[in-house]
C-alpha positions as CSV (number, residue, x, y, z in Angstrom):
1,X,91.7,93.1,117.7
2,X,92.6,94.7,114.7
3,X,95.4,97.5,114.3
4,X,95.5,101.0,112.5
5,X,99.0,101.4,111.4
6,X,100.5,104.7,109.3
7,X,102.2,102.4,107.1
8,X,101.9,99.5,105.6
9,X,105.2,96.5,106.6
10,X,105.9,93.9,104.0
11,X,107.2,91.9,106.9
12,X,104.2,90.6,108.9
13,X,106.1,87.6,110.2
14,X,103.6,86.7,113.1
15,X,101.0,86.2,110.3
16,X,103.2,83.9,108.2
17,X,103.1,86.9,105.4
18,X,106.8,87.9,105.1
19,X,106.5,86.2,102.1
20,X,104.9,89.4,101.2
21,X,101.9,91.2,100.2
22,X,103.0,92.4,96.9
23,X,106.1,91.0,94.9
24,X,110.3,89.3,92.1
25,X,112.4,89.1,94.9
26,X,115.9,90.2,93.5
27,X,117.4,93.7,93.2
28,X,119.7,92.3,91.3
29,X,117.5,91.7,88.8
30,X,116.1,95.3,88.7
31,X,117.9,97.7,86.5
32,X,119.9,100.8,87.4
33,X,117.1,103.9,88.2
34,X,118.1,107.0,87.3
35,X,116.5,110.5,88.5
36,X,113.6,111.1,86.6
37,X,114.0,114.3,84.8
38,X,111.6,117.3,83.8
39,X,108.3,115.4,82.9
40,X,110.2,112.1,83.7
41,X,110.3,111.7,79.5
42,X,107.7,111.4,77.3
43,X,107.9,107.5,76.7
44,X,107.9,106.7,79.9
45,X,104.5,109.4,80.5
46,X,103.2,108.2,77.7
47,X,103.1,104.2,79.4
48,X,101.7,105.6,83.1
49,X,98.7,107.1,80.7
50,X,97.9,104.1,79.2
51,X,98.5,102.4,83.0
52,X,95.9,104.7,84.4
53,X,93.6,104.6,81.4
54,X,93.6,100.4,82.3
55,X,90.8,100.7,84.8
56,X,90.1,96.9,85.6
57,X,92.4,93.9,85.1
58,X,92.9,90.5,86.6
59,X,95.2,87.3,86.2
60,X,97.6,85.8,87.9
61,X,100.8,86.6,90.0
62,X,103.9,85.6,91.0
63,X,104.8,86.8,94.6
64,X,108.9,86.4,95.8
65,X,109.5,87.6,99.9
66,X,112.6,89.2,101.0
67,X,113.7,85.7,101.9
68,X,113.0,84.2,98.3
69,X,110.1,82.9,99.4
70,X,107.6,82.3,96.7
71,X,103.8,82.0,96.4
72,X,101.1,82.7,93.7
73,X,97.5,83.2,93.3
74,X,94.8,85.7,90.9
75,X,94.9,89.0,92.0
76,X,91.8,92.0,90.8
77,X,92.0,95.3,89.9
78,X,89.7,98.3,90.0
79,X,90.9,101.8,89.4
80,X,90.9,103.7,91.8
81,X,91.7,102.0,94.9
82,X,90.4,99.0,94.7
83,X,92.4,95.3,94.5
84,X,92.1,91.7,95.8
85,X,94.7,89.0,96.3
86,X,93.4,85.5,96.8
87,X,96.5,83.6,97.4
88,X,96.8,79.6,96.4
89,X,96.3,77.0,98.9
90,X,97.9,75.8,101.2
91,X,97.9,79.7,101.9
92,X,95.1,81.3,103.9
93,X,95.8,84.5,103.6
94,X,93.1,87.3,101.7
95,X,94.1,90.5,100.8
96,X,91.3,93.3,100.2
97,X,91.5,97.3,99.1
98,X,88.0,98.8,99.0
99,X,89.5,102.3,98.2
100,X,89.9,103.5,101.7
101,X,91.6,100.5,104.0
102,X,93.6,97.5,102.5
103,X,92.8,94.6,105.0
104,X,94.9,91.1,104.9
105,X,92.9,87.9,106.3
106,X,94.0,85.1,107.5
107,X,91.0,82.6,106.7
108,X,91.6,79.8,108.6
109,X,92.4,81.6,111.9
110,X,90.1,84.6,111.4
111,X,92.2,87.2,112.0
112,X,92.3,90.3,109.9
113,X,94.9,93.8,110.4
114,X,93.8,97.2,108.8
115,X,95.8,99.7,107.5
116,X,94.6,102.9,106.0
117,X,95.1,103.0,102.0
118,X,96.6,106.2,101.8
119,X,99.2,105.5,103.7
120,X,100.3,102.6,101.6
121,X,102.9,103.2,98.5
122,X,99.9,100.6,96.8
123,X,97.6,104.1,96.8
124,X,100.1,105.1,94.0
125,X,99.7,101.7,91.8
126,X,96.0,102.0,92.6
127,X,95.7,105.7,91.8
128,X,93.3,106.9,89.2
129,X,96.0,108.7,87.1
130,X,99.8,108.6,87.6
131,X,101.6,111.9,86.9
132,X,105.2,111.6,86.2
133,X,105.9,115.3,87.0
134,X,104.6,115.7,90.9
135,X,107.3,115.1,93.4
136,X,106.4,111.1,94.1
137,X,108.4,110.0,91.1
138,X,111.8,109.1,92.5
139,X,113.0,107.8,89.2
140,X,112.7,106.7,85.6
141,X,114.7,104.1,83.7
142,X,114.1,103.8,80.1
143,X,115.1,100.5,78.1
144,X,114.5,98.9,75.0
145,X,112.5,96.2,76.4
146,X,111.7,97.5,79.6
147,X,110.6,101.0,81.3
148,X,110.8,101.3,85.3
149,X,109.6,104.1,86.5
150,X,110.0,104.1,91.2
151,X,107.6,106.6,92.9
152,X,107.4,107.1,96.7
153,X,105.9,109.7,99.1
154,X,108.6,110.5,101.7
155,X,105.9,112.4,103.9
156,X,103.1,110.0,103.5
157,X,105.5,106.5,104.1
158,X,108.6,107.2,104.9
159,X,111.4,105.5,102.7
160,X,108.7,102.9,101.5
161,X,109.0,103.2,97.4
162,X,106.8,101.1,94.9
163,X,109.3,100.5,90.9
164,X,107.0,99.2,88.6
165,X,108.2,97.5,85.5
166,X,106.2,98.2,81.9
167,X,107.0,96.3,78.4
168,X,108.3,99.4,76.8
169,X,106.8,98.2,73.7
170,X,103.1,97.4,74.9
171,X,103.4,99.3,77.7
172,X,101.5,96.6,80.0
173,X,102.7,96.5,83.7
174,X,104.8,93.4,84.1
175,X,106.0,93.6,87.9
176,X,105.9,95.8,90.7
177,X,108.1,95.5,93.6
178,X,107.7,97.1,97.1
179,X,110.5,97.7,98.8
180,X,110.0,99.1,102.6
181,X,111.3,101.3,105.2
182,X,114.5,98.7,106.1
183,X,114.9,98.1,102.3
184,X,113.6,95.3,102.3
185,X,111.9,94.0,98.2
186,X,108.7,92.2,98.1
187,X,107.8,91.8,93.9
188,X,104.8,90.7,92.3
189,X,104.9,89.4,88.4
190,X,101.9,89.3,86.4
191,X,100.8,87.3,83.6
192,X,97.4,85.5,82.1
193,X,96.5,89.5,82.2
194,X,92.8,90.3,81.2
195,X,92.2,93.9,81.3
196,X,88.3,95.5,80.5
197,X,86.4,93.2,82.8
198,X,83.8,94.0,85.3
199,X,83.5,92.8,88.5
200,X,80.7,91.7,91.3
201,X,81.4,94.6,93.9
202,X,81.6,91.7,96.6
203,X,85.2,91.4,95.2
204,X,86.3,94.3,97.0
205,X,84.5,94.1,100.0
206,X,85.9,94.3,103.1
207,X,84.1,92.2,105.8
208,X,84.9,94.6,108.6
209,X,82.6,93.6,110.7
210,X,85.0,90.5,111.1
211,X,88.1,93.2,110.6
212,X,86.7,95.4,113.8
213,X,86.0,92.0,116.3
């Protein structure tokens, strides 16, 4: 039996995924955010654009639980709404956005939960453009080597907030980290980034007839 949730937990103990759906563990090792201000600065405008303008990418991640826990896999991109994590083995789990649900498998026991993409702070990593002025940025952090720029939709998910982390010089996305409604960070870090590539359209299917058993 599968579940429709209004948002999306990081902890999903019973499925062995507190070690997270998304990912770096520390908030010590995030930098200070301040409020973003007017159009949340031009450099830091400037790198969402060239975010959103990236409309596939794939490589290799990097994921750290609340706990510390630590796992890796590839991970897919498709802009809009579309990404795949295929985590290393020993780990089962699958984890699938076709643009409207984000579904997470567990493969070896067949299970599968549902939760409804928009209601996700990953429909704002996903999204087709990201626009530093609307009222989801929560705030900008501008450094020589690295730009963070935190964005959340108190209305849509609560205190759930999404900081990404962009080379301020290349502007490519290095990490993202979730952090959900009891504060709790799940981060991600990228690297072996390919960006430009095309993809079989199974890659972001969701197999909901398993999903909906």
């Amino acid at each position: 039996m599968t579940k429709e949730k209004n948002a999306l937990s990081i902890r999903i103990d019973r499925r062995q995924f507190s070690a997270g759906l998304f990912g770096l563990a520390a908030t010590a090792m995030m930098p200070t955010v301040t409020r973003a201000q007017g159009a949340g600065g031009a450099a830091a405008q400037k790198i969402a654009d060239h975010f959103s303008s990236v409309k596939t990418m794939m490589g290799e991640f990097v994921q750290f639980g609340p706990r510390g826990e630590q796992t890796g896999g590839k991970f897919f991109i498709e802009r809009p709404g579309k990404l795949r994590f295929n985590f290393d083995d020993p780990s089962p789990l699958r984890v699938i956005a076709d643009g409207r649900n984000v579904v997470v498998g567990n493969i070896k026991l067949k299970t599968w939960d549902i939760y409804p993409l928009s209601k996700t702070p990953l429909t704002l990593l996903l999204a087709d453009k990201i626009d530093l002025t609307n009222d989801a940025v929560r705030g900008v952090k501008e450094e020589s080597d690295l730009t963070t720029i935190v964005l959340g939709n108190k209305t849509i998910f609560g205190d759930s907030t999404i900081t990404m982390m962009f080379d301020s010089k290349t502007y490519d996305l290095r990490q993202w980290t979730i952090t959900d409604n009891q504060g709790k960070d799940t981060s991600v870090m990228i690297y072996n980034v390919k960006t430009g590539v095309g993809f079989d359209e199974r890659v972001f299917t969701v197999p909901y007839d398993q999903v909906r058993k």
